[in-house]
C-alpha positions as CSV (number, residue, x, y, z in Angstrom):
1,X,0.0,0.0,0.0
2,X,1.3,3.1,-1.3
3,X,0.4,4.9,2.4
4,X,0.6,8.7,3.9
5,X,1.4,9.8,7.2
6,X,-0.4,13.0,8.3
7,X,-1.2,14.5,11.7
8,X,-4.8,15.3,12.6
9,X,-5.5,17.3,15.8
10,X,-2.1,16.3,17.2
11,X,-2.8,12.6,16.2
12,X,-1.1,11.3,13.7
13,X,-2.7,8.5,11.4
14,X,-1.6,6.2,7.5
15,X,-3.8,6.0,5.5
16,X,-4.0,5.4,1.3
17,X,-2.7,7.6,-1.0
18,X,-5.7,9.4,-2.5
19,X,-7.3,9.6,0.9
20,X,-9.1,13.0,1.6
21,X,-8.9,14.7,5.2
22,X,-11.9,13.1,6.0
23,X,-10.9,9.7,5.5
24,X,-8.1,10.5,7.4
25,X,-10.7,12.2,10.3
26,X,-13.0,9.0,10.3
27,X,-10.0,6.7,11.1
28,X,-8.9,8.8,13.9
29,X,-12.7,8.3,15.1
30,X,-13.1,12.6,14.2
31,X,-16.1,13.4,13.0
32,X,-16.2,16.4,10.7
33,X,-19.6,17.8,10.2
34,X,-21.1,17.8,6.6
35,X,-23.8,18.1,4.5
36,X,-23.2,18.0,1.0
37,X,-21.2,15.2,1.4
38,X,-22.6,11.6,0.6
39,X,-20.6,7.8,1.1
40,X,-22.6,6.9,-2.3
41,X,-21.8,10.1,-4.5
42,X,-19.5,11.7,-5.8
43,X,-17.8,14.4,-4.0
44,X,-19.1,17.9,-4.8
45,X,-17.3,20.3,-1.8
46,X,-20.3,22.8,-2.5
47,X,-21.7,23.4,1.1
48,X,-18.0,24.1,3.1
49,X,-19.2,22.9,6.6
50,X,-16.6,20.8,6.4
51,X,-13.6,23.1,6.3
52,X,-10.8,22.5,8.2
53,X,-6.9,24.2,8.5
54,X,-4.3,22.9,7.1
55,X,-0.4,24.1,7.9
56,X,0.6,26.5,5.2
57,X,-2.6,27.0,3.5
58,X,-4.4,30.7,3.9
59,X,-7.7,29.9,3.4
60,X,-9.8,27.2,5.3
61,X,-10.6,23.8,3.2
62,X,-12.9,20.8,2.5
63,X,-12.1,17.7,4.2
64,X,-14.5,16.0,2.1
65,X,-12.4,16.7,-1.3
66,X,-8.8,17.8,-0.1
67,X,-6.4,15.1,-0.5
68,X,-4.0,14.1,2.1
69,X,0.0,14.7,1.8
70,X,2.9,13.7,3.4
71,X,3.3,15.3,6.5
72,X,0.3,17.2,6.4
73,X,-1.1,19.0,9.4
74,X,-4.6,19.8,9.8
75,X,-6.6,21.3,12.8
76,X,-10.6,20.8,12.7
77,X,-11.4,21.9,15.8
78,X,-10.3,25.7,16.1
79,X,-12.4,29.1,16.9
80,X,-11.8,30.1,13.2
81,X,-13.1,26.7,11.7
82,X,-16.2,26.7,14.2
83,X,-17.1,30.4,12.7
84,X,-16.7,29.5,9.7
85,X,-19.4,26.3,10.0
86,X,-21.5,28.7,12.1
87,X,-21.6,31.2,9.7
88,X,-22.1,28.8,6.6
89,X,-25.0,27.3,8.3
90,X,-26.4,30.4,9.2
91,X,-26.6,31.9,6.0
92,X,-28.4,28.7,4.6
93,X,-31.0,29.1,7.5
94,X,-31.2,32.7,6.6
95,X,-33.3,31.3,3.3
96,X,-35.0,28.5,4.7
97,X,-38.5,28.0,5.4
98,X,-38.7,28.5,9.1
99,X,-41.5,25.4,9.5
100,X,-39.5,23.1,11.0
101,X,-42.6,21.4,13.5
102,X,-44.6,21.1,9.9
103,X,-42.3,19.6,8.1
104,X,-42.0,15.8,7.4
105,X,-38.0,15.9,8.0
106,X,-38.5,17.0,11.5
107,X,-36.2,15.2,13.5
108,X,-34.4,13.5,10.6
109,X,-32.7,16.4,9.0
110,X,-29.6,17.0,8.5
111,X,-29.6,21.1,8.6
112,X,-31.8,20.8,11.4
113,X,-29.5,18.6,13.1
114,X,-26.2,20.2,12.1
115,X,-27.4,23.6,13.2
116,X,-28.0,22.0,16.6
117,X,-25.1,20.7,16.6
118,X,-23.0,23.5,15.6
119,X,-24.5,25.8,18.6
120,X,-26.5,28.2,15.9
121,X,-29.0,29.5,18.2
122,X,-29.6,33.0,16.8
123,X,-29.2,34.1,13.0
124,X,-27.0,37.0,11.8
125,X,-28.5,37.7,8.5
126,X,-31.8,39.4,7.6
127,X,-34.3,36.3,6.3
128,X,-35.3,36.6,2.6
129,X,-37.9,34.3,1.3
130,X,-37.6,32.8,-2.0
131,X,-41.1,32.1,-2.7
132,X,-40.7,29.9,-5.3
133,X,-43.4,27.5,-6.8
134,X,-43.9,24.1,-5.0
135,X,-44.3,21.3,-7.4
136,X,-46.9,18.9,-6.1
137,X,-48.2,17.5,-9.7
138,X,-46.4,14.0,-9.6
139,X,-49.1,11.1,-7.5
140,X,-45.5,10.1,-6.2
141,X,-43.2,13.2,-5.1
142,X,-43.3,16.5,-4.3
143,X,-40.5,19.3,-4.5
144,X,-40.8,22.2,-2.4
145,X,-37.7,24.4,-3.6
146,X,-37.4,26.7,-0.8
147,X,-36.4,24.3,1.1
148,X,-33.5,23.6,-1.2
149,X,-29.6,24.3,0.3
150,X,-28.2,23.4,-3.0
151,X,-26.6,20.5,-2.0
152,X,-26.6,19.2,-5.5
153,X,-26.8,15.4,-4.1
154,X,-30.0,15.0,-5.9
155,X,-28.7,15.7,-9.2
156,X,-25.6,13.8,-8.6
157,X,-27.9,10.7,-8.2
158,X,-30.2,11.4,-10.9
159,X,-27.1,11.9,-13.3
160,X,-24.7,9.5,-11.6
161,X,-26.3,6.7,-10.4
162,X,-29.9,6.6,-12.1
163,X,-28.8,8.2,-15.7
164,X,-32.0,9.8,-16.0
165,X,-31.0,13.5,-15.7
166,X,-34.4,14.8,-14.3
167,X,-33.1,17.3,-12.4
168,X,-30.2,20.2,-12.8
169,X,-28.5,23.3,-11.1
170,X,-29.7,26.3,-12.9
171,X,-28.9,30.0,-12.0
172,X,-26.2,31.5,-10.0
173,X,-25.6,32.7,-6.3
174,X,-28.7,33.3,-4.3
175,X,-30.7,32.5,-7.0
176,X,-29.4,29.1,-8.0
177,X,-31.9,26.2,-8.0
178,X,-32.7,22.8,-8.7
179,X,-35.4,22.0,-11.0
180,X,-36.8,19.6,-13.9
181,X,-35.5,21.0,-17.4
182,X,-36.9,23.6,-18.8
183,X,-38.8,24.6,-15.0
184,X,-41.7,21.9,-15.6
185,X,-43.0,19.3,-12.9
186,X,-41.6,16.5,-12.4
187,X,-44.5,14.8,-13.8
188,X,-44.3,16.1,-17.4
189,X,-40.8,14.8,-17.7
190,X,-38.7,11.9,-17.8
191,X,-38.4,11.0,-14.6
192,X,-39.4,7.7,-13.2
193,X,-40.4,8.5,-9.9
194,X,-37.8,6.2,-8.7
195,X,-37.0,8.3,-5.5
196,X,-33.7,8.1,-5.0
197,X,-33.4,12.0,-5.3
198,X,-35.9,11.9,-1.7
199,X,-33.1,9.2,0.2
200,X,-30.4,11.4,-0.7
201,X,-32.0,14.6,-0.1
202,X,-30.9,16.1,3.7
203,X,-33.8,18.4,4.0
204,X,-37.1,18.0,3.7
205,X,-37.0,19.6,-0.6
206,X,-37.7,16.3,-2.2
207,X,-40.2,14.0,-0.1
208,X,-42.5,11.6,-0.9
209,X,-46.4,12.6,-1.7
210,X,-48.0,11.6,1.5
211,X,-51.2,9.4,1.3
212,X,-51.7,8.4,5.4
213,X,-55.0,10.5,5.7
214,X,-56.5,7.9,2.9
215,X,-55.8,5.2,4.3
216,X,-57.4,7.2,7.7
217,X,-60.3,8.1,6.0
218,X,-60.9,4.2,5.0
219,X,-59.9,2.7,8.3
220,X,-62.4,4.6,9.8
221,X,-65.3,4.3,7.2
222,X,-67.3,1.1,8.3
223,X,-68.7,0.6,5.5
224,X,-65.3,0.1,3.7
225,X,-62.9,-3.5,4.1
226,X,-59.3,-2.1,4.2
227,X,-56.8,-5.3,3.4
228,X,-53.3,-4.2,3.4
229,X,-50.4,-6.1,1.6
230,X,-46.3,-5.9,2.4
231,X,-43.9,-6.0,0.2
232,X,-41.0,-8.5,1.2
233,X,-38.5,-5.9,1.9
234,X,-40.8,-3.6,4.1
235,X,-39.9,-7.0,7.0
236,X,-36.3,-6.0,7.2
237,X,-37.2,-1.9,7.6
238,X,-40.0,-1.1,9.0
239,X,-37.9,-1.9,12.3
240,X,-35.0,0.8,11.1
241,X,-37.8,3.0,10.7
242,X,-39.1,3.0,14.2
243,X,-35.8,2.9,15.9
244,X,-34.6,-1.2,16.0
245,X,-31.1,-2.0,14.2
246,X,-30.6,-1.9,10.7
247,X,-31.6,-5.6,9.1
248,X,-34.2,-6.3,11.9
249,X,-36.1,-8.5,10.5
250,X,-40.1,-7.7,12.2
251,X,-42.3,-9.9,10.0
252,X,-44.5,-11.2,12.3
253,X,-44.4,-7.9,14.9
254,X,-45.5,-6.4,11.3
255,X,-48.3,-8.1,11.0
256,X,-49.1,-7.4,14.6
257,X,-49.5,-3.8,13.9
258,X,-51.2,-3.2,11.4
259,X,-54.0,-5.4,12.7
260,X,-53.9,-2.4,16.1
261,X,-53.8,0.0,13.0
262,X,-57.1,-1.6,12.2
263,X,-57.1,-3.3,8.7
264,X,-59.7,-6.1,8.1
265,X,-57.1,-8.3,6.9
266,X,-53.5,-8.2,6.6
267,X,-51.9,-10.2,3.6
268,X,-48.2,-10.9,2.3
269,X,-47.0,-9.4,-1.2
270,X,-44.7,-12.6,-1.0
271,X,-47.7,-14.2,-1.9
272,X,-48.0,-12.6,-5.1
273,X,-44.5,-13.0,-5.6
274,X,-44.7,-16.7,-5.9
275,X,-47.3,-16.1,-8.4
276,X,-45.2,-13.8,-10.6
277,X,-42.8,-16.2,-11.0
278,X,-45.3,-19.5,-11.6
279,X,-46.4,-17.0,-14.4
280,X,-42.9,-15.5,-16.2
281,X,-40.8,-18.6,-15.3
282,X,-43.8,-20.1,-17.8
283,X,-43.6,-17.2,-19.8
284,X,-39.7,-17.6,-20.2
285,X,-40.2,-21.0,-21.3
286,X,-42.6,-20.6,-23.8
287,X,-40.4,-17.7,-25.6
288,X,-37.5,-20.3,-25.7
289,X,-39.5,-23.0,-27.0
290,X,-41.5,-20.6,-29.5
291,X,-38.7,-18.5,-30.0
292,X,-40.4,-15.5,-28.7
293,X,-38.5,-12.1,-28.3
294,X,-35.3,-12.7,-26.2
295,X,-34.0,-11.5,-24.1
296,X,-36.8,-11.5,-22.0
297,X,-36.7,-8.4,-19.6
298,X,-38.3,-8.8,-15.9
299,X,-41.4,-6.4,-14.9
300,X,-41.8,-5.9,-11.5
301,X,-39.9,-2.6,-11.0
302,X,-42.4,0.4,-11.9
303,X,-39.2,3.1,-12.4
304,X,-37.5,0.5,-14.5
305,X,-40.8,0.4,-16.7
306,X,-41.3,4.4,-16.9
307,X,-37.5,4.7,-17.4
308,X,-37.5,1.9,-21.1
309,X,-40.8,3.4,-21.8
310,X,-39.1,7.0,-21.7
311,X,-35.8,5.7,-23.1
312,X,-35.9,2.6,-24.7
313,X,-39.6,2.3,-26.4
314,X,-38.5,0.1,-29.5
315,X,-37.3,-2.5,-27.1
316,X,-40.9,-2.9,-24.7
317,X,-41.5,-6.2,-26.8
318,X,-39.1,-7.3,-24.9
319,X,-40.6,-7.0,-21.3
320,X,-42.3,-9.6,-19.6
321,X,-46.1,-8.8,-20.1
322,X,-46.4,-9.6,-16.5
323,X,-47.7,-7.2,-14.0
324,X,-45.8,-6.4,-10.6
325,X,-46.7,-8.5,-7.5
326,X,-47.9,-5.3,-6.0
327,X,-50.8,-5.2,-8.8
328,X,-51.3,-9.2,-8.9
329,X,-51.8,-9.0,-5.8
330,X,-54.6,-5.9,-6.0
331,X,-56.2,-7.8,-9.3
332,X,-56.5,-11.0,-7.3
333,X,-58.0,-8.7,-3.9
334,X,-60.9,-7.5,-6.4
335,X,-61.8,-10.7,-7.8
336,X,-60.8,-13.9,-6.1
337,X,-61.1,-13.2,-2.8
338,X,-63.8,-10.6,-3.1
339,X,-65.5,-13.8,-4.2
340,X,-64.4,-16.1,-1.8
341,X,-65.3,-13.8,1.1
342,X,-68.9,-12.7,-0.3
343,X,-67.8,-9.1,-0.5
344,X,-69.0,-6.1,-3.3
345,X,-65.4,-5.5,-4.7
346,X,-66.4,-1.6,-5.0
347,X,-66.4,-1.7,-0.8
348,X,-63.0,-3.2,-0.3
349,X,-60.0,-1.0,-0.2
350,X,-57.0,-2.6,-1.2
351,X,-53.7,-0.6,0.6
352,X,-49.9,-1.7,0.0
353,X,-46.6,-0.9,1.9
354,X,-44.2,-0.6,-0.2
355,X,-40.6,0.6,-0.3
356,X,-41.4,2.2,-3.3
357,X,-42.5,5.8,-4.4
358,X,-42.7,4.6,-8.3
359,X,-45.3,2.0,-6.6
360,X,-47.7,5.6,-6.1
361,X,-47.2,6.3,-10.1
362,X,-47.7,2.6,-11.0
363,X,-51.1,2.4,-9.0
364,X,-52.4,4.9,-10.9
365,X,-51.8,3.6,-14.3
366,X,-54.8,3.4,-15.9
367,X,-54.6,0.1,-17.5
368,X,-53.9,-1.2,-14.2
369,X,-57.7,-2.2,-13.3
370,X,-58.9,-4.9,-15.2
371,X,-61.3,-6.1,-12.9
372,X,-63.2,-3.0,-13.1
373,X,-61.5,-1.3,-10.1
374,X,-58.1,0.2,-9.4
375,X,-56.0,-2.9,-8.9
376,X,-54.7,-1.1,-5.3
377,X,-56.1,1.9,-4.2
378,X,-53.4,3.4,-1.8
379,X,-49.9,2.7,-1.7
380,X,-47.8,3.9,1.6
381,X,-43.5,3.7,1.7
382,X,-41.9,2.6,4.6
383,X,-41.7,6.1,5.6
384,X,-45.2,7.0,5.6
385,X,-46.4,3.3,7.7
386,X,-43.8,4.7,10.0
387,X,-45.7,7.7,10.9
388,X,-49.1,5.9,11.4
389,X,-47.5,3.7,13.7
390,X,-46.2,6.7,15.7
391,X,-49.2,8.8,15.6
392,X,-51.2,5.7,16.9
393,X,-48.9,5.1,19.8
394,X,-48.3,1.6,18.8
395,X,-45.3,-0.1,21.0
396,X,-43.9,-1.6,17.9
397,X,-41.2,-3.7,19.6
398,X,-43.2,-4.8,22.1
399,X,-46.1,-6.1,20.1
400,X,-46.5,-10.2,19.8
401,X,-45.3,-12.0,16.6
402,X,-48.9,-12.9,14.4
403,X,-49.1,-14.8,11.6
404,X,-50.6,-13.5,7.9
405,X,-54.1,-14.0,6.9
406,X,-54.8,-16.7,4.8
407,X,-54.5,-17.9,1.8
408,X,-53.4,-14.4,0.5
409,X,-50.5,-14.6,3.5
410,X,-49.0,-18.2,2.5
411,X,-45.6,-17.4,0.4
412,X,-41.9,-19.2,0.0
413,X,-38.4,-18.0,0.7
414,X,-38.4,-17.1,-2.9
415,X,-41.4,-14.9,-3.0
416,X,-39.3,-13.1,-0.3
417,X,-36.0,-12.4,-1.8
418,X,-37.8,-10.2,-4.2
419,X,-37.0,-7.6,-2.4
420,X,-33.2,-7.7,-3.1
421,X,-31.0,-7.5,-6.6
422,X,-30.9,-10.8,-8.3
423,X,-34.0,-12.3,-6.0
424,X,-36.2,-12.2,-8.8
425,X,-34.1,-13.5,-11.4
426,X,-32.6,-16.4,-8.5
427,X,-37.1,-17.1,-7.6
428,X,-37.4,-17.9,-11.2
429,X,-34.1,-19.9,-11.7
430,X,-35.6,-22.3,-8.7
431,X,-38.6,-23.1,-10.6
432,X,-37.6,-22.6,-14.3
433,X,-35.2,-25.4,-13.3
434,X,-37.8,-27.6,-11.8
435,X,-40.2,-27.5,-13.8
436,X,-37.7,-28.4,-17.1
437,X,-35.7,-31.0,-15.8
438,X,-38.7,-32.3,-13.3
439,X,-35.8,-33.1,-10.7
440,X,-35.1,-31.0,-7.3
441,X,-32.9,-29.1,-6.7
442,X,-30.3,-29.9,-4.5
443,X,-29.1,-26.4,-3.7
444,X,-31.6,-23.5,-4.5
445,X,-29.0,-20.8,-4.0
446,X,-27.9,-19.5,-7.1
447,X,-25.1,-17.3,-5.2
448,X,-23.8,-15.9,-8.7
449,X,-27.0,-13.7,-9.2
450,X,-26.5,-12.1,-5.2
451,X,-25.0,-9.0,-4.2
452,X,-24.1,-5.4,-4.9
453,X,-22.2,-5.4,-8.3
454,X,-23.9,-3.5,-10.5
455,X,-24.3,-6.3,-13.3
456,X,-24.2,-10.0,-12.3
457,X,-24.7,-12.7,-15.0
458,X,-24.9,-16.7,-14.7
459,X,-25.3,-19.6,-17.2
460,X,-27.9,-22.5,-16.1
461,X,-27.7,-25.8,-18.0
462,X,-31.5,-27.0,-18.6
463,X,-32.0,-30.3,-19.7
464,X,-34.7,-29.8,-22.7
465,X,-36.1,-31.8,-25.8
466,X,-34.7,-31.5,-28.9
467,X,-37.7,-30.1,-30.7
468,X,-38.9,-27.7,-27.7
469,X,-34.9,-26.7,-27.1
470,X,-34.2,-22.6,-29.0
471,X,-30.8,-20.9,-28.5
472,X,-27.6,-22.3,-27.0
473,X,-27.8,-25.8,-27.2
474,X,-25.2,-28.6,-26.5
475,X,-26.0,-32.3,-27.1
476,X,-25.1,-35.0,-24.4
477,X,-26.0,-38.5,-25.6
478,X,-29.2,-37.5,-27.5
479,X,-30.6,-34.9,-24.3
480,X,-30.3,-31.7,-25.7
481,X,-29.0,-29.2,-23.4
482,X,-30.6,-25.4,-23.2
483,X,-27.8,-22.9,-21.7
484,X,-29.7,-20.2,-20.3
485,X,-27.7,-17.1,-19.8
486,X,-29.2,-15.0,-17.5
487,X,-27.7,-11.3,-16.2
488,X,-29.4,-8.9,-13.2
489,X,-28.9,-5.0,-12.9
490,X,-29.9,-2.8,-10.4
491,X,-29.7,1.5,-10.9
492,X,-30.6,2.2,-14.1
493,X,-27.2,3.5,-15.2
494,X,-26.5,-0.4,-15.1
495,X,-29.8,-1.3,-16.7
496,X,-28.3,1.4,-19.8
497,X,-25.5,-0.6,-20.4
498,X,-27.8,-3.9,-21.0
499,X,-30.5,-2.2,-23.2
500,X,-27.6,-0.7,-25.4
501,X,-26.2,-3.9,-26.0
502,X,-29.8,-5.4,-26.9
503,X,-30.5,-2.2,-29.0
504,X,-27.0,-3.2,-30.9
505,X,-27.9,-6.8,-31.3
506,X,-24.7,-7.7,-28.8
507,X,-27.1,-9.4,-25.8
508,X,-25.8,-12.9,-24.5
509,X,-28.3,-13.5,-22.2
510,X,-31.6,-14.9,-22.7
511,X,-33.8,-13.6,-19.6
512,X,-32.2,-10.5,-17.4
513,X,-33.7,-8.8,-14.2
514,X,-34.0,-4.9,-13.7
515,X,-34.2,-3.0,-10.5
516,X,-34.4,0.8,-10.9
517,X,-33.4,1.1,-7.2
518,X,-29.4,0.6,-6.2
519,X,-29.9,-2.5,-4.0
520,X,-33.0,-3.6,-5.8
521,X,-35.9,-2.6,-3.4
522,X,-34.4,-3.0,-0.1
523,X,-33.1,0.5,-1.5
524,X,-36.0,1.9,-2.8
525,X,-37.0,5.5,-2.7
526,X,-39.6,5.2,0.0
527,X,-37.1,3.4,2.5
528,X,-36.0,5.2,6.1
529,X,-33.2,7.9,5.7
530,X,-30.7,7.3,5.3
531,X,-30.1,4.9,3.2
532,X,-26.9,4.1,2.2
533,X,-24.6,0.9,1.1
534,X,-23.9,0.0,4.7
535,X,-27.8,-0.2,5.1
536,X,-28.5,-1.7,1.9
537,X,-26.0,-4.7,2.7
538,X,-27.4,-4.9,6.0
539,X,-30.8,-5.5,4.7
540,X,-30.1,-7.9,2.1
541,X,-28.3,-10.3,4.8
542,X,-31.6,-10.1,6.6
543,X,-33.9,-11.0,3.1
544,X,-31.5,-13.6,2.6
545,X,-31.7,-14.8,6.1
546,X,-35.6,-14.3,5.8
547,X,-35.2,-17.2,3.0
548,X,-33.2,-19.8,4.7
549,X,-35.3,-19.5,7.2
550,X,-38.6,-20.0,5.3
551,X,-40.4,-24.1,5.2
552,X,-41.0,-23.6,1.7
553,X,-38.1,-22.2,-0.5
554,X,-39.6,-22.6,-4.4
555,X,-42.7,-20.6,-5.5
556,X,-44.1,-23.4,-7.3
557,X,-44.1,-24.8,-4.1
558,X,-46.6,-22.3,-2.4
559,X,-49.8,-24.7,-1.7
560,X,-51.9,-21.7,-1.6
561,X,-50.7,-20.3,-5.4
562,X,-51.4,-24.0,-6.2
563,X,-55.2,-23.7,-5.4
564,X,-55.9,-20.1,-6.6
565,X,-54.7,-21.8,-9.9
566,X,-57.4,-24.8,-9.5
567,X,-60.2,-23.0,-8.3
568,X,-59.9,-19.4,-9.9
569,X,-57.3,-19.2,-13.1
570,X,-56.7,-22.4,-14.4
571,X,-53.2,-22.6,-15.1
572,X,-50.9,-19.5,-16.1
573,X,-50.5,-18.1,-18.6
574,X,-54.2,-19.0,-19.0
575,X,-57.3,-17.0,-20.4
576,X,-57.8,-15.9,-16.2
577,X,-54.2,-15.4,-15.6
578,X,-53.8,-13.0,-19.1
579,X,-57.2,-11.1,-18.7
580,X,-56.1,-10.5,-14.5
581,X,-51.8,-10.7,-14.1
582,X,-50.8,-9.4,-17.4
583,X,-50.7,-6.1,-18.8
584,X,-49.0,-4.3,-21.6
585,X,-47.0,-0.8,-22.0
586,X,-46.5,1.8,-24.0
587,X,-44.0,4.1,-25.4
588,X,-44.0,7.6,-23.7
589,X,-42.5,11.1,-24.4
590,X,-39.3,12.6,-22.7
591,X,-41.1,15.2,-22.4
């Protein structure tokens, strides 16, 4: 290791060369205040509340972005570096919207916090309101711009991470802003509601749109039936959320609660899972045998479906026709079990947690209600079930562990590890391989599709007739063999590296998942702040866990999935299953 030796605060510390000053800072166990700073991002040095002095230099500078030297000495602790933070703060504060008990970042905000911190207790400058317009059109965000401190993060992550380039700095000095291209909403443009732009965000500028007083208003209509569904990574966050260690895992205190909340029945998104993958793993299989368009492209994301809509519209052939779990599940809530419990579909209200805010936009999609209703009515992020929790005192840790209703509550270990990068794509390799080779599987971990690199691929030899086999094939005494390659992305930076070698006629692989979220949707825009890849790690060990721990491991294996199909749809990828789980997209606008 190519190391430096500096001295921090009369400590000296080695670390890498490259290493910034705050590096240095966090080995020495020195924390340096910041604000525009992010692990995730790129550094940006635009907010200076992390200045610090450094021998022989006359002006004060960033820890975040100034490299270490040889030697170097660096105080971060003196009256003219405290001033300096004060009086940087300050003059943000001098522009800010002074609603701090209003405002859904109370208590989780950085400037907030920092200015505590700091000891800013009165404010030098006069306050000049910016008045600017609040954006409120999207059904999944809404930007307030006054609250704004120019951070820039949520551009960075827009342009760096997501590739979508929604939102840029315009303007100079007090007047520079963020905003959507040419000033429109959010909502006439290209973004895809993904909501990374809210985790990263320190204030309370970019937040999700907030549905709690719906779901309220039903809860305490009697003439309604509220069922709520949970999406598998909301288990391993809803805990962070109210306080318990990152990678809790609370499914059954989850349950628990939202019964005190009051829904009539509480039901598993896992469940719905499972039947995803009954109905692309068939999917998949009859495109190989038909020699349908390949690769085939997963569906369950909603950003990842705005964003090839937006981008990528000569290539939505290739998307799976099926819909999400999320609106499986709301199809199935209007239709089969309005039947089997004798109720007037038009009374029930079907509500989903999600960790999602492109779940609010794909709710609302119109051709999302082909049983004659909204497939779901309301959909909440982790964030938002938080605060209903809260505000109805419920003692979330010390609640007893309930199971799911049934049957709509009976999933797998598969349906489960949806919630992660590569869980879709690893669900559908357990049965895909199952159901070809009609053999178990001896180990259903397919470890090569796991983790946080942003593109994973595998190959997976399937046993297959001749006649039926398409693609790769290698023959082994008379069994032809189909080799499936498979690849999973997650950020849609990575996902624009795939499409472009489809759109060039280069792709390998015969079936690949897409997560818009970093992480898949243990990251997802409606998750607690912060959110990070400390936390995302941490809550994939727990969805993994989640699985190992689970009876039933295989979504064909889901007893209950088994009988919907007998009583209700048939078989998939049947008449029932097309008219009620499948859907179709279209091409939209950038603008």
């Amino acid at each position: 290791m190519d190391a430096v030796n500096l001295t921090i605060d009369g400590l000296s510390v080695e670390v890498p060369r490259g290493s910034t000053i705050l590096d240095a800072a966090s080995k020495l166990g020195i924390d340096i205040p910041t604000l525009c700073h992010h692990p995730d991002l790129a550094v940006k040095a635009v907010c200076r509340v992390c200045v610090v002095e450094v021998e022989g230099q006359r002006v004060l500078q960033p820890a975040c972005a100034y490299p270490v030297a040889e030697g170097m000495q660096v105080k971060t602790n003196t009256a003219r570096v405290r001033e300096a933070r004060k009086t940087v703060v300050e003059l943000m504060l001098a522009h800010h919207p002074q609603d701090c008990l209003q405002c859904e970042r109370n208590q989780n905000c950085e400037l907030q916090s920092l200015a505590y911190r700091l000891g800013v207790r009165e404010i030098s400058f006069p306050y000049i309101e910016r008045d600017l317009p609040i954006d409120e059109l999207s059904p999944a965000m809404k930007r307030d711009p006054n609250k704004c401190i120019n951070c820039r993060r949520c551009v960075s992550v827009c342009h760096d991470i997501q590739g979508v380039g929604a939102l840029e700095s315009v303007n100079r000095g007090f007047d520079t802003v963020v905003t959507a291209p040419f000033w429109r909403s959010i909502a006439e443009i290209s973004c895809v509601t993904c909501g990374q732009c809210v985790l990263v965000c320190p204030v309370g500028a970019i937040t999700e749109r907030d549905d709690t007083e719906q779901v309220w208003a039903a809860l305490a209509n009697p003439q309604k039936h509220v069922i709520v569904q949970t999406a598998p990574a909301i288990r391993v966050s809803i805990g962070e959320e109210l306080g318990l260690p990152v990678g809790t895992r609370v499914t059954k205190k989850l349950t628990a609660a939202l019964r005190r909340l009051g829904f009539d029945r509480v039901f598993d998104t896992d469940f719905s899972a499972d039947l995803t993958i009954w109905e692309e793993g068939n999917e998949l299989l009859h495109r190989l045998s038909t020699g349908g368009t390949l690769p085939m492209l997963t569906s369950c994301s909603p950003g990842w479906i705005k964003y090839i809509e937006h981008y990528y519209p000569e290539l939505l052939d290739h998307l799976s026709t099926c819909k999400s779990p999320q609106q499986m599940f709301g199809a199935l809530a209007k239709t089969y079990y309005a039947e089997k419990a004798g109720l007037d579909p038009a009374d029930i209200v079907m509500v989903s947690i999600m960790p999602c805010t492109a779940k609010k936009f794909e709710a609302g999609r119109p051709e999302m209600s082909d049983s004659g209703y909204a497939d779901v009515d309301v959909v909440l992020t982790t964030r938002e079930l938080g605060r209903m929790l809260r505000e109805a005192g419920i003692d979330f840790s010390g609640l007893p562990e309930e199971e799911y209703d049934e049957p709509l509550g009976i999933s797998t270990g598969a349906g489960a590890i949806f919630g992660a990068s590569g869980g879709v794509m690893e669900a559908a390799l357990r049965t895909v391989y199952e159901l070809v080779t009609g053999k178990e599987l001896e180990n259903v971990n397919f470890e090569d599709v796991r983790g946080l690199e942003g593109i994973k691929s595998a190959t997976v030899s399937l046993p297959i007739p001749e006649a039926a086999a398409a693609g790769d094939k290698a023959t082994n005494n008379g069994v032809s063999e189909l080799e499936v390659k498979v690849a999973v992305a997650h950020s849609l930076q990575h996902a624009k590296t795939l499409m472009e070698q489809i759109r060039a006629g280069k792709a390998e692989y015969q079936f690949i998942e897409v997560m818009c979220c970093p992480g898949g949707c243990i990251g997802g825009g409606g998750q607690p702040i912060p959110t990070n890849t400390e936390e995302r790690t941490l809550r994939i060990k727990a969805i993994y866990e989640e699985d190992a721990g689970m009876p039933l491991r295989k979504s064909h294996d889901n007893p209950a999935v088994k009988t919907l199909y007998k009583e209700y749809l048939g078989k998939p990828l049947g008449e029932k299953s097309h008219q009620l789980l499948h859907t179709h997209y279209e091409p939209r606008e950038k603008f």
